[in-house]
C-alpha positions as CSV (number, residue, x, y, z in Angstrom):
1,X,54.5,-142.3,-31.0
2,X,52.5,-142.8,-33.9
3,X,55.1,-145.3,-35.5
4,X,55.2,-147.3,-32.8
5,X,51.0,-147.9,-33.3
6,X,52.1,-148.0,-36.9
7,X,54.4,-151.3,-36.5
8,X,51.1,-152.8,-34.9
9,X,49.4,-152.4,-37.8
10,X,51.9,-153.6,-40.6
11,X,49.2,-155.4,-43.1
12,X,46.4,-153.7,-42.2
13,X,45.6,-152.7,-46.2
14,X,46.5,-156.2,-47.3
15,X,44.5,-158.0,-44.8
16,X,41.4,-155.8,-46.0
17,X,42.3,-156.6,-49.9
18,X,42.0,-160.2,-49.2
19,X,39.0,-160.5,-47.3
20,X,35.6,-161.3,-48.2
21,X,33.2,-158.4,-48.0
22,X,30.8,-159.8,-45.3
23,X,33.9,-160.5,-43.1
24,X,35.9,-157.1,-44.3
25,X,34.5,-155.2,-41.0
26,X,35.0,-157.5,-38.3
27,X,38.5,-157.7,-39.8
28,X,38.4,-154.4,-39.4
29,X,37.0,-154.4,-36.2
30,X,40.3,-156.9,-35.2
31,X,42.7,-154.8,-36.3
32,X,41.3,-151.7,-34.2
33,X,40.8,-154.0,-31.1
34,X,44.2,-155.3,-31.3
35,X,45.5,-151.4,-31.6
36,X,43.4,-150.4,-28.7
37,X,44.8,-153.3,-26.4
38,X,47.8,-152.6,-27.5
39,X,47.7,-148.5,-27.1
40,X,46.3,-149.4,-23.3
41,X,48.6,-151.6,-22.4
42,X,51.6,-149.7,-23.3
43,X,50.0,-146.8,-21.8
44,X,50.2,-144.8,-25.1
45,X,46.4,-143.8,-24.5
46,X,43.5,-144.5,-22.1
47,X,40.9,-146.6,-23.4
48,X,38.8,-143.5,-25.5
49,X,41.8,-142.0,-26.9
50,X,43.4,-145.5,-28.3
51,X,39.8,-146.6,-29.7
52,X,39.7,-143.0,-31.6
53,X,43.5,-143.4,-32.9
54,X,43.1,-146.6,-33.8
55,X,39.8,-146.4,-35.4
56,X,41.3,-143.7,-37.3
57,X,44.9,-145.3,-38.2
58,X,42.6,-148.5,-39.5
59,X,40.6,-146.0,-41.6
60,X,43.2,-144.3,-43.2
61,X,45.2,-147.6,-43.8
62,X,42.2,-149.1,-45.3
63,X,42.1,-146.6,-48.1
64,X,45.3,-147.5,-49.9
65,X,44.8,-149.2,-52.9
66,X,46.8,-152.5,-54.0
67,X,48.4,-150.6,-56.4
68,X,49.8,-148.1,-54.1
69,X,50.9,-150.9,-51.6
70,X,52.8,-152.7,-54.8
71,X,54.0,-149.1,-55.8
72,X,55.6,-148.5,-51.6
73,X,57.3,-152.1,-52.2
74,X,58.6,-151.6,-55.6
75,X,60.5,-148.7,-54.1
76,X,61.6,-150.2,-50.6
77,X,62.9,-153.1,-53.5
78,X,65.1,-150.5,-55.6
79,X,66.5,-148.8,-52.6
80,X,64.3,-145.8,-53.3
81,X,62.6,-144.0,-50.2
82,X,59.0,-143.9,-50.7
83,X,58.2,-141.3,-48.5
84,X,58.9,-139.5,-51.7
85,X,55.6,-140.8,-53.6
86,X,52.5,-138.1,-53.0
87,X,49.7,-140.4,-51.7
88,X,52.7,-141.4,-49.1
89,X,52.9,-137.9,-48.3
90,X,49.3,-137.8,-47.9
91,X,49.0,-140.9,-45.7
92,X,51.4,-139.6,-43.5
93,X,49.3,-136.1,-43.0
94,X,46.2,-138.3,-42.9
95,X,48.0,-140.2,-39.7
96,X,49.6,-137.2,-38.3
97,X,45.7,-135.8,-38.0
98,X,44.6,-139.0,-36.1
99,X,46.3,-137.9,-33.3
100,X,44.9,-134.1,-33.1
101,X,43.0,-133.7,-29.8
102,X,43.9,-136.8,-27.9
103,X,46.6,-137.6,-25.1
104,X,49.3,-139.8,-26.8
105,X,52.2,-140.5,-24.7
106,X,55.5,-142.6,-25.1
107,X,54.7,-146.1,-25.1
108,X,56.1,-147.9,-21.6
109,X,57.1,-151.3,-21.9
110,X,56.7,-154.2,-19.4
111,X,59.7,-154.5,-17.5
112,X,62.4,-157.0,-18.9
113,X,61.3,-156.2,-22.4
């Protein structure tokens, strides 16, 4: 379930890194309103559940450095798995706890998708 959100969120940390800092938050701001719509509409999560997953998959996200984005793609590049690399680990606890507490189902696409 949480992948799924994931894939919506694919440059989150990038988009962040190249933002000005006045306009870093309603960036911010985007990407959680484009999870929540997203969340709702696929019926992953009623309105307050998506905006608290979301909010919380755009916080963690935003923590990753550029390094540590460069350091993922270097590996996906050499055919290594970077699920191997510890602040991956980390991330993927960090994600895993954004879902604690709420009501996350499968996502349910529009028919004839």
């Amino acid at each position: 379930m949480l992948s799924k959100l994931l894939k919506v969120l694919p440059l989150v940390g990038a988009g962040l890194f190249l933002v000005p800092q006045a306009n870093a938050m309603d960036i911010k701001q985007e990407y959680i309103n484009t999870c929540v719509q997203d969340a709702v509409n696929t019926k992953m999560a009623n309105n307050t559940d998506a905006n608290k997953l979301c909010s919380c998959i755009v916080d963690v996200h935003s923590k990753k450095t550029l390094g540590q984005m460069w350091e993922v793609e270097s590996y996906k590049q050499s055919g290594k798995d970077p699920a191997t690399l510890p602040f991956v680990q980390k991330l993927q606890s960090d994600l895993q706890q954004c879902e604690q507490g709420l009501t996350i189902n499968p996502p349910q696409l529009p028919a004839g998708q």
